[in-house]
C-alpha positions in Angstrom: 23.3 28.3 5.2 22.0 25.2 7.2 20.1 28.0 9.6 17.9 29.7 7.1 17.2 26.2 5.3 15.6 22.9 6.7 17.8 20.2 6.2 15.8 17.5 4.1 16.6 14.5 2.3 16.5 14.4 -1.4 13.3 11.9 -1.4 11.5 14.5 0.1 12.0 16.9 -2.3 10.1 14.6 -5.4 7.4 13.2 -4.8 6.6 9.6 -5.3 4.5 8.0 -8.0 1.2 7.2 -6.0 -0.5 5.9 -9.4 2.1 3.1 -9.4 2.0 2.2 -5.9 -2.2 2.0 -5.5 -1.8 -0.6 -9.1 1.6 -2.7 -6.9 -1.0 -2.8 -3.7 -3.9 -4.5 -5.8 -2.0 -6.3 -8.0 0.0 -8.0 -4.5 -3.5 -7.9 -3.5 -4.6 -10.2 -6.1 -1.3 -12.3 -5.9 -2.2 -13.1 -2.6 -5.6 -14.2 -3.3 -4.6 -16.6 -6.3 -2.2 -18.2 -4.1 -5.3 -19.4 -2.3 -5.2 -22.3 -4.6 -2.8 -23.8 -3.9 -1.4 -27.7 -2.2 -1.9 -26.7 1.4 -4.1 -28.5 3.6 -4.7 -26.3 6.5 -7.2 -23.3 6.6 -4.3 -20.9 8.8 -2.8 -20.1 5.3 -5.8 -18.8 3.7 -6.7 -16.7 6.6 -3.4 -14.8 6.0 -3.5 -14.8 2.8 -6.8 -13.2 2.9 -6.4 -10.8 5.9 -2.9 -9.5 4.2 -4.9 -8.9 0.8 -7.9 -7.5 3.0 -5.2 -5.2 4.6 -3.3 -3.6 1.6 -6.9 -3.3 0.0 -8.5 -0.7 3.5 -4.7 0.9 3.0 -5.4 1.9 -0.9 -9.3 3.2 -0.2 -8.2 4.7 3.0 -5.6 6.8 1.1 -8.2 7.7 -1.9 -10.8 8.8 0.8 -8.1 10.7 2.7 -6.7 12.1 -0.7 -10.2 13.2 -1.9 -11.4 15.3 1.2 -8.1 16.9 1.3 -7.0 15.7 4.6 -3.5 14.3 2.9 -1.3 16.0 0.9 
């Protein structure tokens, strides 16, 4: 049976809620900003907390452009 079949994992077979995952990526997004404000004194902090918020953001519209010209499934 395993010849005429691919063997696959049962994740594979449902797929995942990608509604769910663009609103956990903005709001970590805006987590990350908010703990801008906070009691640190040195600038290196914010500029991770930024570039991290920066990243996840390009990952969400990078999908949605991929998504809309069909180039991802």
């Amino acid at each position: 049976m395993a010849g005429s079949e691919p063997v696959t994992s049962p994740d594979q077979h449902k797929p995942g809620h990608r509604k769910a995952g663009r609103i956990g990526a903005v709001l970590s997004a805006l987590a990350l900003l908010a703990m801008i404000c906070g009691n640190h004194e040195g600038r290196v902090e914010d500029i991770w907390l930024v570039g991290l918020a920066a990243l996840l953001l390009i990952i969400v519209i990078g999908d949605a452009v991929l998504r809309r010209n069909g180039l991802r499934s």
